[in-house]
C-alpha positions in Angstrom: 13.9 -12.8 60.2 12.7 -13.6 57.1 8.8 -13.8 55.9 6.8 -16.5 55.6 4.9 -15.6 52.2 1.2 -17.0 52.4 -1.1 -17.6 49.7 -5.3 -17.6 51.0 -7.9 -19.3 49.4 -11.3 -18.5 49.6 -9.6 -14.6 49.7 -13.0 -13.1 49.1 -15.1 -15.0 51.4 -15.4 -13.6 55.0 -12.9 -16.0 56.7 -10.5 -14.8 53.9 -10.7 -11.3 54.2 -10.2 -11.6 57.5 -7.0 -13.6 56.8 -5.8 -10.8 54.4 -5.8 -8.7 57.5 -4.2 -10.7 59.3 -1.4 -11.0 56.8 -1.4 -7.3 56.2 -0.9 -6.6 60.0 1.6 -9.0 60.7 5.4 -8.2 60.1 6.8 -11.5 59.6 3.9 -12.5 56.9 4.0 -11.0 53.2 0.3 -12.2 51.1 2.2 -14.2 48.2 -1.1 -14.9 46.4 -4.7 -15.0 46.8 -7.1 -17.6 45.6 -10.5 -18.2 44.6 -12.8 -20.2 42.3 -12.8 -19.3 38.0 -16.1 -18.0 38.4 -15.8 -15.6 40.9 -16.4 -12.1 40.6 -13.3 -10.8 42.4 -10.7 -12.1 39.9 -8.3 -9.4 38.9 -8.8 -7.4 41.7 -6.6 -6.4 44.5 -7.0 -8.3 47.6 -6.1 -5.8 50.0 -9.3 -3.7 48.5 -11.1 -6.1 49.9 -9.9 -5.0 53.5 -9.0 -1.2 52.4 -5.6 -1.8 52.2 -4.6 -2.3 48.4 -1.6 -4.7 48.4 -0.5 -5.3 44.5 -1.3 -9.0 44.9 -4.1 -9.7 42.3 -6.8 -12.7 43.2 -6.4 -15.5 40.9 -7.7 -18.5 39.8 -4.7 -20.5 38.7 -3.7 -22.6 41.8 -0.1 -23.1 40.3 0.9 -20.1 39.6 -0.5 -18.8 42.7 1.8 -21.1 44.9 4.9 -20.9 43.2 6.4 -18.4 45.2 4.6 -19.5 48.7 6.0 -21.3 51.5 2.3 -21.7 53.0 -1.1 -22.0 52.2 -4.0 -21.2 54.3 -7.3 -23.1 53.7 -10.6 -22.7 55.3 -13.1 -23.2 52.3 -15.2 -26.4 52.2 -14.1 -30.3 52.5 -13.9 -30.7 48.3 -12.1 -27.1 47.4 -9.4 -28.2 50.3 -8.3 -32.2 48.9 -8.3 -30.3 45.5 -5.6 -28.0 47.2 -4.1 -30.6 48.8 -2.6 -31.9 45.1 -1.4 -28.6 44.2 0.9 -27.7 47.7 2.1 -31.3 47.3 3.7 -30.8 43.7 4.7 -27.3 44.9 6.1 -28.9 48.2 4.3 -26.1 49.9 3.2 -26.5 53.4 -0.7 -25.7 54.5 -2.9 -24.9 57.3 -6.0 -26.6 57.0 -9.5 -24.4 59.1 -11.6 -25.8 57.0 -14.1 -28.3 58.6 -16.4 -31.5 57.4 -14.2 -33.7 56.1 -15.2 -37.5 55.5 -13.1 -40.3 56.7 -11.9 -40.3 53.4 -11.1 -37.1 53.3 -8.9 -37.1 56.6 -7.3 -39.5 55.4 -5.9 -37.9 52.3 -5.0 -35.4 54.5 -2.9 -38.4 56.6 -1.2 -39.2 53.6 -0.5 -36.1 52.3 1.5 -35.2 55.4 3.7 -37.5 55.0 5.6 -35.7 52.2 4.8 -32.0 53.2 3.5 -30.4 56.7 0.0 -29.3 57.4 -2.0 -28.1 60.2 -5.1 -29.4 60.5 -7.2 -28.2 63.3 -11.2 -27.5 63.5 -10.6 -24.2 65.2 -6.8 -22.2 65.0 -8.0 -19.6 68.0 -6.1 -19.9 70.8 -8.4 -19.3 73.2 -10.9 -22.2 72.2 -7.6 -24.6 72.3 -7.0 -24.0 75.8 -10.7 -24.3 76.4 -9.9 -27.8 75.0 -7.5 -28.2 77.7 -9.9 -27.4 80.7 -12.3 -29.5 79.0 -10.2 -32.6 79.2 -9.2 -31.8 82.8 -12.7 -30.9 83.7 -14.5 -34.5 82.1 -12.1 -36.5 84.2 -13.3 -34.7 87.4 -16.7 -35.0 86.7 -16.6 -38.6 85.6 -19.7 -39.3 87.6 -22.8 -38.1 88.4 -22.4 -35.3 85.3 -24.7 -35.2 82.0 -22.6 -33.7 79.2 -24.2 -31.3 76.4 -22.6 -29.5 73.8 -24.0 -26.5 72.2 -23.1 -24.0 69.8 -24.3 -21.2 67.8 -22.9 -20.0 64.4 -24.1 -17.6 61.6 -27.1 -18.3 59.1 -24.7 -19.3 56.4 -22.6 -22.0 58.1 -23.4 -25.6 56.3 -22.0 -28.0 58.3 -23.6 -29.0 61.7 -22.2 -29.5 64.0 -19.6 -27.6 64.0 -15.9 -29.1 63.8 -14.9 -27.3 67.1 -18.3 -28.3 68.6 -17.2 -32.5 67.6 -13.5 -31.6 68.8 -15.0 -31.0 72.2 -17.0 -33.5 72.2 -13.9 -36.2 71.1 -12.1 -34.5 73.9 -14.6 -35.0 76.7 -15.3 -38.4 75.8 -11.5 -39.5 75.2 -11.1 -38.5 79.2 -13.5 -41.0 80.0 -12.9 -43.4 77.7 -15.8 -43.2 75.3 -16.2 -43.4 71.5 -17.6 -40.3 70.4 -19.4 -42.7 67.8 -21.2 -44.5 70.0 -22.5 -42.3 72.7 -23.3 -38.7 70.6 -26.8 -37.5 69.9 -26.7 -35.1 67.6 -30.5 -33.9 68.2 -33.6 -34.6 70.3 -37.6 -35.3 69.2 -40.5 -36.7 70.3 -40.7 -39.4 73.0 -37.0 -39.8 73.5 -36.9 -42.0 77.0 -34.7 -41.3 80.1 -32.0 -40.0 79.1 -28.7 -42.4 79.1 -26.0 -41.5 81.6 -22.6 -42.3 79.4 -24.6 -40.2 76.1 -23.2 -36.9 75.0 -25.7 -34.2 73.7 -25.3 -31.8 70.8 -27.3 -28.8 70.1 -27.0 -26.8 67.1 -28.2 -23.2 66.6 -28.0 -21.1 63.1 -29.1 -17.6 62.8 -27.8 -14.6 61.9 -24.2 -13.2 62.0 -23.2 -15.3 64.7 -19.3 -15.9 64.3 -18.7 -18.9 67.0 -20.6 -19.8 70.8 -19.3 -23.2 71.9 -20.3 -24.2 75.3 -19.8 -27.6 77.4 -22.5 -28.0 79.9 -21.7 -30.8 82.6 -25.3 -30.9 84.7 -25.2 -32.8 88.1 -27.4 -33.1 91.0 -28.0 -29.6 92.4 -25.3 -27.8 90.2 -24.3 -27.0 86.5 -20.7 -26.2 85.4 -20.3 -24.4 81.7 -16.8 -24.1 80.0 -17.5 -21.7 77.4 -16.3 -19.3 74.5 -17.6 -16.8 72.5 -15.9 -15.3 69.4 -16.6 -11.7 68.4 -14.7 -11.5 65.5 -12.9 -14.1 63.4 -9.6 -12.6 63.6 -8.5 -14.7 66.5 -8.8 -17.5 63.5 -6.6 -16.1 61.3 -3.9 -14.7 64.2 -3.9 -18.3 65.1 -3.9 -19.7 61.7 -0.5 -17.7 61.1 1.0 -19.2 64.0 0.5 -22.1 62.9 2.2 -21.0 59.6 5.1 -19.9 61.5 4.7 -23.5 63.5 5.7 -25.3 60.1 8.5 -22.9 59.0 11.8 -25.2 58.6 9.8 -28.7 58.9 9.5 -30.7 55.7 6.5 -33.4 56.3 4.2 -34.5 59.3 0.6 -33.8 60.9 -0.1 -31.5 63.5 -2.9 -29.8 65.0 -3.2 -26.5 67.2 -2.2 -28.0 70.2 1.1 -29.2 68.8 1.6 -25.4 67.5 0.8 -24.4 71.3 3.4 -26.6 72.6 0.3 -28.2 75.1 1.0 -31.9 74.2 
């Protein structure tokens, strides 16, 4: 079978290296190019020394000539760096797989329109494991449709800048499109002061930041004399980037559309 050739932005970064890895262990990927800003100190250097594996493939700058010769591009950088991208695989006719998380209405809606000429995963978390926790989370709200309070909580490292966290949202659109609710009406996204009773249809979010934290997510459903948690717990972020190459593999042969994680996992 033949390989899918990758490019990574954000190659230095920790999500990147960890996607190099990836690459480097899997035998139906080849790294095609690696990515990162003009100012970075890591241009010119070997990728795979960033992972101990030299590879030949130098990081670069120049998004162009980086994707000339890729069939996918993996992207989990910030909101701006990603709809910048976005331009570059649609002149190249390159196909990407979107981790990265924060976007605007705005910005998903580039990403809409951009999949109509060339294919892109978009998903706010590629693991596997958290996707079929999305699953038991969808059969679990319509369950416990009544008589539950709903809170979300999760924990990531000190250097995350976006709260919540997409995967921490995703739940929360999943739980409340089993019981019919707008996310946007019945979220609180944090708690002070003399808050009032709280309101039975409302779904909580608590966010946590500290440390080297890769990724808690848990779904508490509190009722009257019991508590059921759906949770998961990341201990490394390779499960991303194994899941962020399946989704590669997902778009090999398909020439336009949007899909998320679920689509790669065959659960819709």
């Amino acid at each position: 079978m033949e390989k899918i050739q990758y490019a990574i932005a954000g190659s230095s970064g920790r999500m990147g290296r960890t996607l190099i890895e990836a690459v480097q262990q899997d035998p139906g990927a080849t790294l095609a190019a690696a990515l990162e800003h003009v100012s970075s100190p890591f241009l010119g250097r070997d990728a795979g020394e960033l992972v101990g594996a030299p590879c030949g493939v130098k990081i670069v700058a120049d998004l162009d000539a980086a994707l000339a010769n890729a069939d996918v591009l993996i992207d989990f950088t910030r909101p701006e760096g990603t709809l910048q991208h976005i331009e570059a695989c649609k002149r190249h006719k390159v196909g990407m797989v979107i981790g990265t998380t924060g976007f605007t209405a705005d910005g998903k809606a580039a990403i809409a329109e951009a999949a109509r000429t060339i294919p892109i995963v978009c998903a706010p978390n590629m693991a596997v494991g958290v996707n079929a926790v999305f699953r038991l989370l969808d059969v679990a709200a319509r369950i416990l449709s009544q008589g539950y309070d709903i809170e979300v909580i999760e924990a990531h490292h000190r250097h995350k800048v976006d709260a919540p966290s997409g995967t921490a949202l995703r739940m929360g659109e999943v739980v409340a499109g089993a019981l019919g609710r707008d996310l946007s009406e019945c979220a609180v996204y944090g708690r002070e002061g003399h808050t009032g009773e709280r309101p039975a249809s409302q779904i909580g979010f608590a966010t946590i930041r500290g440390g080297d934290i890769v990724g808690d997510h848990t779904v508490l459903f509190a009722g009257g004399g019991e508590r059921i948690e759906i949770t998961h717990k990341s201990a490394s972020r390779m499960p991303y980037a194994q899941g962020a190459l399946r989704a590669g593999r997902f778009m090999s042969g398909r020439e336009h559309g949007l899909f998320d994680m679920q689509d790669v996992l065959g659960l819709k």
